[in-house]
Structure formats: structure tokens, C-alpha cells
VOGU-3710 file (C-alpha; in Angstrom, 3 decimals, decimal comma):
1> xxxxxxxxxx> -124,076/67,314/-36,665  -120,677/67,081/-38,033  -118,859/67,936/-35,278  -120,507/65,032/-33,580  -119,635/62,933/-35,934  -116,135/63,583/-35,902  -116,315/63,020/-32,437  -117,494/60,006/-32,558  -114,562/59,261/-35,157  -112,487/59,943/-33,137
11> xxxxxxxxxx> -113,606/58,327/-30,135  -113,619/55,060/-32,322  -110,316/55,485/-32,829  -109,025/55,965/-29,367  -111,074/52,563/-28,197  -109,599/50,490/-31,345  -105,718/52,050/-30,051  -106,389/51,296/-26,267  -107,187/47,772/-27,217  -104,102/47,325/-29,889
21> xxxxxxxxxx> -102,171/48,563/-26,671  -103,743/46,172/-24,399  -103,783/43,295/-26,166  -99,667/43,531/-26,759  -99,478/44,525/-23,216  -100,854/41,004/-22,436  -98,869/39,259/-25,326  -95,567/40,361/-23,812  -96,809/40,254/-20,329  -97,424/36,518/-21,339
31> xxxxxxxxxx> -94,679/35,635/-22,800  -92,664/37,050/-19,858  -94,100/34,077/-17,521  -93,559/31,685/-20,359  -89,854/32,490/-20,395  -90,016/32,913/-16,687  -91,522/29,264/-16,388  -89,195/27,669/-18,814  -86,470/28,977/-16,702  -87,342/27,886/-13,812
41> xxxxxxxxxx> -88,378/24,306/-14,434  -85,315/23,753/-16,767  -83,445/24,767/-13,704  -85,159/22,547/-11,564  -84,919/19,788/-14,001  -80,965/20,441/-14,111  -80,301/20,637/-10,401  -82,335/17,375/-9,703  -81,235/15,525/-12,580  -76,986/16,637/-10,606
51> xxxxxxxxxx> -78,468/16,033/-6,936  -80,364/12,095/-8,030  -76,514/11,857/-9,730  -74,362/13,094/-6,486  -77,034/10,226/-4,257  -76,717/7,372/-6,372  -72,910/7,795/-6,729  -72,525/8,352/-3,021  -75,141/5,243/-2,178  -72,937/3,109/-4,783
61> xxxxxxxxxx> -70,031/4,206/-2,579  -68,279/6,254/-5,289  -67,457/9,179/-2,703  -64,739/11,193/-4,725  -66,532/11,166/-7,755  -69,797/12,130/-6,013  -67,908/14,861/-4,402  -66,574/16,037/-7,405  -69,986/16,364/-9,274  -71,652/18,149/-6,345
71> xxxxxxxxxx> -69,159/20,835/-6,281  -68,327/21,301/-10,383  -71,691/20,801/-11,769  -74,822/23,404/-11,361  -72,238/26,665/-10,813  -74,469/28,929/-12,233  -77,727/27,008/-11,292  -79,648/29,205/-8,714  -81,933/26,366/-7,142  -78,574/24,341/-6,173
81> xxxxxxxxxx> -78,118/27,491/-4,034  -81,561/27,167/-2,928  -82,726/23,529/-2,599  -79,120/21,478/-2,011  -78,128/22,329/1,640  -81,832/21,495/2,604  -82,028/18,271/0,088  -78,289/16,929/1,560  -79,892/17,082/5,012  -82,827/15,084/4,112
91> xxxxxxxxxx> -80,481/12,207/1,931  -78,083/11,643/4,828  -80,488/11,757/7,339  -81,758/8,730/5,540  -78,646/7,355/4,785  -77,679/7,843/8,422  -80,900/5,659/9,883  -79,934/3,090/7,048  -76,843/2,659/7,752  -77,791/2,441/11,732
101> xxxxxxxxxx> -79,466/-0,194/11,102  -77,434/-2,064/9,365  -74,877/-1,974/12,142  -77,865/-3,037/14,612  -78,036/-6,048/12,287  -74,468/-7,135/11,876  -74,675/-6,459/8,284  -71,963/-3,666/8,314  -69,013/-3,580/10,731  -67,625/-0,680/12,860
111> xxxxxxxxxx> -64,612/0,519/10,837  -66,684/-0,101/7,229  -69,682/2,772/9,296  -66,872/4,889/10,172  -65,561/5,553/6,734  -69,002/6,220/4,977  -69,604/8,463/8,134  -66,243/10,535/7,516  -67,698/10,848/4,225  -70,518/12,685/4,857
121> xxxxxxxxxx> -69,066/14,682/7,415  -67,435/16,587/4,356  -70,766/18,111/3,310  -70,842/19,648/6,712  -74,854/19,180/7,121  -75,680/16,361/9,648  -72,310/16,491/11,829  -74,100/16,665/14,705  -76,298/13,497/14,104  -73,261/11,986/13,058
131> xxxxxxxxxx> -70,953/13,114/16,413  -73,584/11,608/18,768  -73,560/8,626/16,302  -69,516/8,197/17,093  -69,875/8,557/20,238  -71,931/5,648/20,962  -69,376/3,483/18,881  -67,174/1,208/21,508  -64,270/0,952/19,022  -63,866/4,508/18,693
141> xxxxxxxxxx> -63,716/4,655/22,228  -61,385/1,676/22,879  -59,574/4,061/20,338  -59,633/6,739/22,359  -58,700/5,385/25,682  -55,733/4,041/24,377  -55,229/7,840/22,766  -54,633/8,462/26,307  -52,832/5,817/27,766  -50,478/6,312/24,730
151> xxxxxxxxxx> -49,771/10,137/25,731  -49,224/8,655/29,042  -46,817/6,377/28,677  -45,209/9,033/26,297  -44,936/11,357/29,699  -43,798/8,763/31,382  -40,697/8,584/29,143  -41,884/4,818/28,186  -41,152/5,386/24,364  -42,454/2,222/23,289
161> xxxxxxxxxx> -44,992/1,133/24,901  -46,273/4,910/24,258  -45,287/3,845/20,196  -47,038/0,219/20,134  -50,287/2,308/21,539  -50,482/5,181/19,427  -50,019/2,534/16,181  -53,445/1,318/17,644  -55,228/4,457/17,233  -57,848/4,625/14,698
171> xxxxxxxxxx> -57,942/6,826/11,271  -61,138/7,512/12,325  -60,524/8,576/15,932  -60,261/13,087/16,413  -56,634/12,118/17,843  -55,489/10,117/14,918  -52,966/13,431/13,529  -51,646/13,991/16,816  -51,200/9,829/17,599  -48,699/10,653/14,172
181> xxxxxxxxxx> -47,484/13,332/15,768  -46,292/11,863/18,943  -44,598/9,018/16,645  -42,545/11,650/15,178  -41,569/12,808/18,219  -40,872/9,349/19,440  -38,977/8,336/16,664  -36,903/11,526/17,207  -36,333/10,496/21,421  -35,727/6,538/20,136
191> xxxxxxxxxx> -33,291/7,675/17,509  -31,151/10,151/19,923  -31,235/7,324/21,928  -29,786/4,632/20,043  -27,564/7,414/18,446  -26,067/7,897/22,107  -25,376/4,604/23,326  -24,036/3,108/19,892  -21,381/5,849/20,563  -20,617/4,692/23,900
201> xxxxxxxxxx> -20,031/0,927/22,430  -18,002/1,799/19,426  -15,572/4,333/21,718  -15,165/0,662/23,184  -14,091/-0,884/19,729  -18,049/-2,783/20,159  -18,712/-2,048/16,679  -21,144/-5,540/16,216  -23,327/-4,118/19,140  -23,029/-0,646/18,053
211> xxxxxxxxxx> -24,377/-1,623/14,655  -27,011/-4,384/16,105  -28,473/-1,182/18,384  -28,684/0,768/15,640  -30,826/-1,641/13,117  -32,672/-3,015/15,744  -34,619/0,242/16,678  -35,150/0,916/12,769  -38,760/0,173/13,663  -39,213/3,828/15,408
221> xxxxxxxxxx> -36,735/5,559/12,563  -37,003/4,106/9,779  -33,863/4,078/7,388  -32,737/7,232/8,275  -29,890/8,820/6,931  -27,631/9,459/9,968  -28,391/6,051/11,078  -27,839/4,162/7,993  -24,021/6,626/7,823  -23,122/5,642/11,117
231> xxxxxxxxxx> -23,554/1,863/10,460  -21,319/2,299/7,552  -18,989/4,169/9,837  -19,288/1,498/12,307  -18,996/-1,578/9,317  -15,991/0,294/8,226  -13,801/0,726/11,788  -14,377/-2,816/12,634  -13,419/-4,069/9,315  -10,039/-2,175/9,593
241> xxxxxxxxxx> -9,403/-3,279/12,934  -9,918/-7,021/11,776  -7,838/-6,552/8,558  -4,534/-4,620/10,872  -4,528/-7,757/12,788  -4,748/-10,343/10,503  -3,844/-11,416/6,945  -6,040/-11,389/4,039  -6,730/-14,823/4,476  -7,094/-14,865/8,327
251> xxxxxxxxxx> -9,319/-11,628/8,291  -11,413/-13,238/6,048  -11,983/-16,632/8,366  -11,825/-13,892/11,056  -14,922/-11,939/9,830  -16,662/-14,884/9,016  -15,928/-16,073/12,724  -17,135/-12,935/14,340  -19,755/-12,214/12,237  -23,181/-12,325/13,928
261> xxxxxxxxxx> -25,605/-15,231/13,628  -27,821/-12,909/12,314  -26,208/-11,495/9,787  -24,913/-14,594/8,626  -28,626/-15,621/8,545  -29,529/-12,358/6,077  -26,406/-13,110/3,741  -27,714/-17,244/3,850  -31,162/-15,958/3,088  -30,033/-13,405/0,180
271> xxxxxxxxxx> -27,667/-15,756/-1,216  -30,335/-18,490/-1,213  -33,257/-15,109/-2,804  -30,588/-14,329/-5,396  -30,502/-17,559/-7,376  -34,286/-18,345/-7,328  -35,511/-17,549/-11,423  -38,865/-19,904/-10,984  -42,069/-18,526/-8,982  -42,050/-18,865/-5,463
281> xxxxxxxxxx> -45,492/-20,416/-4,526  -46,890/-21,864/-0,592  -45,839/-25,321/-1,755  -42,299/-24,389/-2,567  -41,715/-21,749/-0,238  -40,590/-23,787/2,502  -37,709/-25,909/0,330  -35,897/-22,766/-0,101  -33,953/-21,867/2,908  -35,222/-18,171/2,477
291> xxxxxxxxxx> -35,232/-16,121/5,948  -36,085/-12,069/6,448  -34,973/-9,626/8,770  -38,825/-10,087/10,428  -41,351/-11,944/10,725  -42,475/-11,189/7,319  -41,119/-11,899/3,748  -42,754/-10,355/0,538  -42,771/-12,469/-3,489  -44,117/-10,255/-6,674
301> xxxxxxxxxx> -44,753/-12,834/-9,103  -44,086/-10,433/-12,474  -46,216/-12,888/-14,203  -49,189/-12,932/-12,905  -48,996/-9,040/-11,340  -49,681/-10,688/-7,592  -47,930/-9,372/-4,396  -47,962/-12,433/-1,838  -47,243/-11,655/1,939  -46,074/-14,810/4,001
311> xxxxxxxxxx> -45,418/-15,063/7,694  -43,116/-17,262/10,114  -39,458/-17,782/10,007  -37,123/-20,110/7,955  -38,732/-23,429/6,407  -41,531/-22,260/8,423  -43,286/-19,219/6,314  -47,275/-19,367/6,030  -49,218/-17,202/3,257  -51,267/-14,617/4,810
321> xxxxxxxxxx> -51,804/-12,208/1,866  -52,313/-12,158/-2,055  -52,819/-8,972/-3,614  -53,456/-8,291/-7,480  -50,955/-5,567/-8,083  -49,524/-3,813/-11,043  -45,917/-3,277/-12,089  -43,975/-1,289/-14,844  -44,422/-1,310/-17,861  -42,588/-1,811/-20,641
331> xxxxxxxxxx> -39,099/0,492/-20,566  -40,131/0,831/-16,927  -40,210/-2,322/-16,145  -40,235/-3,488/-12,108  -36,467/-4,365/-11,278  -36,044/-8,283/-10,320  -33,860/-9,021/-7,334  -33,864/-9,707/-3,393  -34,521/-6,354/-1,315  -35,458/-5,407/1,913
341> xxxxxxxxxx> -38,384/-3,186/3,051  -36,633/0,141/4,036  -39,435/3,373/4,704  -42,566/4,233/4,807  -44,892/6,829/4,684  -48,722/7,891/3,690  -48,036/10,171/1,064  -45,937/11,591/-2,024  -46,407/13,146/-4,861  -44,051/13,051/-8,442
351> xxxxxxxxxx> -44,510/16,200/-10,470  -43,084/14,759/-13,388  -45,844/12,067/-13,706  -48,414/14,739/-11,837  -49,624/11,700/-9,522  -49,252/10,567/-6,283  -49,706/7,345/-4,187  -51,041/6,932/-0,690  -49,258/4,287/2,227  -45,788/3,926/0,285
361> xxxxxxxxxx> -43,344/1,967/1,127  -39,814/1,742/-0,573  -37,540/-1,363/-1,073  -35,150/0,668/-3,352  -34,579/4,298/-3,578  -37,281/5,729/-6,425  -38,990/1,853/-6,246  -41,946/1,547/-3,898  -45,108/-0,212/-2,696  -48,012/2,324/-2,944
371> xxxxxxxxxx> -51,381/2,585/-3,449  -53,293/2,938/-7,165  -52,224/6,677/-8,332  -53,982/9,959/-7,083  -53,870/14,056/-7,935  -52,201/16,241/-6,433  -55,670/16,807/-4,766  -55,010/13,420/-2,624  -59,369/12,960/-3,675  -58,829/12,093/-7,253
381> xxxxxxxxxx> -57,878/8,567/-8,191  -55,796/9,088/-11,613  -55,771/5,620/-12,903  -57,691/2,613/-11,252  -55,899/-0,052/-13,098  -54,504/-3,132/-11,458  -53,752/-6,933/-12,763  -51,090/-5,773/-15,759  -48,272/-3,726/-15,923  -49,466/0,247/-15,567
391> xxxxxxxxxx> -47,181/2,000/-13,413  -43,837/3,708/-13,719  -41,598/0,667/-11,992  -43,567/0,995/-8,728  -45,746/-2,056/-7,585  -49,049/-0,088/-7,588  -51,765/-1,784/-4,664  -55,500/-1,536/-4,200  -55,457/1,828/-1,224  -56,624/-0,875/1,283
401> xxxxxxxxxx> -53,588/-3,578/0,293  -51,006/-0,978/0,297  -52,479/0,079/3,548  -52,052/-3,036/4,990  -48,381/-3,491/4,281  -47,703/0,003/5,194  -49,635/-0,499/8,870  -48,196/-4,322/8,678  -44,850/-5,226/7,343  -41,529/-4,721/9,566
411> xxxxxxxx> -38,591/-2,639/7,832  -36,186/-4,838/6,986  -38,609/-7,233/5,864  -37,187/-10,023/2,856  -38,758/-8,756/-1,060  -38,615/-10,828/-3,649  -39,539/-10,185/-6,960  -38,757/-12,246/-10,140
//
């Protein structure tokens, strides 16, 4: 009787222990899938909250910023692994059809489709969609053709023509680098050229032609350094030929005699820049006597922080352009005077101020047009200021203004900036 009832102890005991056992079994098994759950939707709740971010940025046209977020934010997050390649697909597949559309309608031009289409070929998930998309774009292939009448002409040892054509190939065209390319190499074939038969006119004492061959190819060159040193060269031997045969005073009335019309147009023109201390406006242009070395001449009004472009000749010039800009600040102030445009380029980058500009174009050495300052990343716009002073003595452009002088304005073109 006893031992029954110790066995029935016992057994009590066993059944109370197994549940104990059980029952924290389930607590922990529980609160496994709570954490588990919590997880997952805070995860889910992060990645959407950076993908709805990355869209509307992107949709708003913000495409470096939305670029930055997408690849910075979420690191660690496991569904941007999982869900973003599939979700990017889905949001510019929309965007795509939208933006088709649009075009259909007239609302959107061809160049403004290309550049939000180049922007979502850097997420690498619709490119397809996006080549046949191209493809059916007649500007791209006007672009295109002309690609390959360019290289043509280029074989055909017609340097210029082959030059004017390549200038009209698009950013957006798959040639575009090697249209800049085949510049270079022009510019290398032009400047050999002009090199070789300004020689064969200054062995012959023509030093005026020598020097007019030289600046009038600086379209394909640029102010390039061997250039620029032979002029000087060539300036120098025919002013020491004019002052062994004359006097002081007849060398003098002799250089101003043999001095070209055009040149004594640029000194008229600089003479006429140098004294001007009020604003130069489209009512007053044209009382000034001002010419340029092209058809283009260039006022900064300080002021007002506006860069005006104006078009035509002597007496004659028309304002085409009026850009809000930004000069130097204080200690670093924008240096008045009369210059001329002298390079150009798309890119450079100062390591002292860690930022670079895009579509420069220089009018004194270290002075430039450029666009609003970038990293070193070229993606990253540093400062978006423009309308007061901000930059470093540069006149600092909106990317599509600076663009425009850079693709526009001849070098050698009039600047003046008071």
C-alpha cells in the first residue's frame, strides 16, 4: 500500500516537471517568433521607408542624391538584398511607360527623355527596355549618322568638316567618347598643320600671315602652348625687322601702317572695353564701339552676379543669353578687366578646395567659366549656390549655362567684366 503510494508520488511529480518543462519550452519558443517578427517587419519597414525615398527623389528629378541614398543607406538591411533589384524593375518600368508617353504627347522633348533615360541606365535593371527605347529615337539616330559621316570625312583627311560633325554628336549618343576622341586627334593633325606652313611663311620674313594662320585655327587647338610661343616668336622677328629699318618714330607709324585691320580692330575694341566703369546693358551696348575676336562677346555685371552673352559684330551685338552666376567672394574677389576666351574643357578638379567644375572655360590663367562645384566623384554637387558671390574668383554657372558657353562661345571671344 505504501509502495503504491509512493508511486503515485512520484508519478505526480514527474507530470507537474514535464509540464514546468513544456510550458517554458513554449514561452521561449514564443518569444523566438516574436523577436523573429519584430525583425523582420522593422526591416521591411526600413527598406521601404529608403526605396519610397530613392523613387520620390528620382521622380522629383534629384538623380545624384537618389543615387546616393540607394547605395549608402540599408548596408546591413537583408530585404534591400532581397526585394530592391526586383522593386527597381517594377518603378522604372513605370517610369519608362510614363515617360513614353509623355514624349507621344509633346510634353517632354527628345534630349530632356534622353537624360532621365541615362539615368536609369545606372541601376543596370531595365537596359534592355531602355536600348530598344533609343533606338526608336530619330535624334539619336540623326546623331549617329553623322557619327559616321564624321569618321568619314576624318579618313578622308577633310579635318574640318570631320571637326564641325563630330561637335554635332550627341552626349547621349554610344559614340559620343570616341566623337572627343577623334577631336583630339584632329586638333593634333590641324595644329601640325598650321605649325608647318606658318614656318614656311616666316622663313619668308611673312610674319603677319604666319601669326594670322596660327590664331585663326585656335578653334581646333585651343591656346596651346607651342602655338601661343611661336606667335610670340613670330611678334618678336617682325618687330625687329621693322625697328632695324626704321627710327623709333618711323617704326612706330610703320607698325601702325602694317598692322592688320584686324588687329587694329582687337586693340580699338580693348581700348574702347578698358575704360567702360558703368554696366554694359542691350540699350547701351551698341554706343560703345566694342568688337571681339568672334561672333560673340561676353559682360559679368559684378552687381547683379549675371553673365550676359551677346551676338553680332561692332554697333551691331544682339543679347542672346543671361545667366545668374556667382563670383568671388570677398578676398577672392572676380578680377575686373577686358579678356578674351582662351580654353576649354569638361572637367578639373582643385585639391586645395577638394571641388571640381564641369564645361570650364578660362579667360585668365587660374580664372574660369565653370559649372556650380562638384566632388571629386564628378556625381556630387558640393555647393548649389548661385545669384551672390560664392566661389573662389571663378564665375560659377548653372551645369546647363556653363555648358552652353563651353559647346557655344568661340576662343578668342571679347569678356568683360566690371
Amino acid at each position: 500500500m505504501l509502495k503504491n503510494e509512493n508511486k503515485s508520488k512520484k508519478s505526480f511529480l514527474k507530470n507537474i516537471l514535464s509540464f514546468a518543462k513544456g510550458k517554458k519550452f513554449f514561452i521561449l519558443y514564443s518569444s523566438l517568433l516574436m523577436i523573429c517578427f519584430i525583425f523582420i517587419f522593422s526591416t521591411v519597414l526600413s527598406y521601404n521607408k529608403i526605396f519610397n525615398s530613392f523613387s520620390s527623389l528620382f521622380s522629383d528629378g534629384k538623380y545624384i542624391e537618389a543615387n546616393n541614398l540607394i547605395l549608402n543607406k540599408g548596408k546591413l538591411n537583408p530585404m534591400k538584398h532581397l526585394l530592391l533589384k526586383n522593386d527597381m524593375k517594377k518603378y522604372f518600368s513605370n517610369e519608362l511607360n510614363s515617360l513614353s508617353q509623355k514624349y507621344d504627347n509633346n510634353e517632354i522633348n527628345d534630349l530632356t527623355l534622353l537624360a532621365i533615360v541615362t539615368e536609369m541606365e545606372r541601376f543596370n535593371v531595365i537596359n534592355e527596355d531602355i536600348k530598344n527605347l533609343k533606338e526608336s529615337l530619330i535624334i539619336l539616330n540623326d546623331s549617329q549618322t553623322t557619327f559616321n559621316s564624321a569618321v568619314q570625312k576624318f579618313n578622308d583627311k577633310d579635318y574640318v568638316g570631320a571637326f564641325n560633325s563630330f561637335n554635332k554628336v550627341i552626349a547621349f549618343d554610344e559614340n559620343y567618347m570616341e566623337s572627343l576622341n577623334y577631336k583630339q586627334l584632329i586638333s593634333i593633325k590641324m595644329k601640325e598643320k598650321a605649325l608647318k606652313s606658318s614656318e614656311e611663311l616666316a622663313s619668308q620674313r611673312y610674319y603677319s600671315k604666319a601669326i594670322a594662320i596660327l590664331e585663326e585655327n585656335m578653334t581646333y587647338y585651343g591656346n596651346d602652348k607651342e602655338i601661343l610661343s611661336k606667335i610670340d616668336q613670330y611678334k618678336l622677328k617682325k618687330d625687329e625687322i621693322l625697328n632695324k629699318n626704321n627710327s623709333k618714330e618711323t617704326s612706330k607709324k610703320s607698325n601702325e601702317k602694317n598692322t592688320s585691320k584686324e588687329e587694329s580692330k582687337s586693340k580699338e575694341a580693348s581700348a574702347s572695353a578698358s575704360t567702360i566703369t558703368t554696366k554694359i546693358t542691350s540699350n547701351n551696348i551698341n554706343t560703345l564701339n566694342l568688337n571681339s575676336g568672334s561672333p560673340y562677346l561676353m559682360y559679368v555685371d559684378l552687381e547683379n552676379q549675371r553673365t550676359q552673352v551677346y551676338k553680332g559684330s561692332k554697333n551691331k551685338w544682339e543679347l542672346i543669353k543671361n545667366f545668374v552666376c556667382s563670383t568671388g567672394v570677398d578676398g577672392k574677389e572676380t578680377p575686373k578687366g577686358t579678356y578674351t576666351t582662351k580654353k576649354r574643357g569638361e572637367w578639373f578638379y582643385a585639391p586645395e578646395y577638394e571641388q571640381g567644375g564641369k564645361y570650364w572655360t578660362t579667360f585668365i590663367d587660374g580664372y574660369m567659366f565653370h559649372s556650380i562645384p562638384f566632388a571629386k566623384d564628378k556625381e556630387t554637387i558640393v555647393d548649389y549656390t548661385l545669384g551672390t558671390p560664392a566661389s573662389h574668383g571663378c564665375i560659377r554657372l548653372a551645369i546647363d549655362d556653363a555648358k552652353w558657353i563651353h559647346d557655344n562661345v568661340t576662343i578668342g571671344s571679347k569678356l568683360i567684366i566690371n
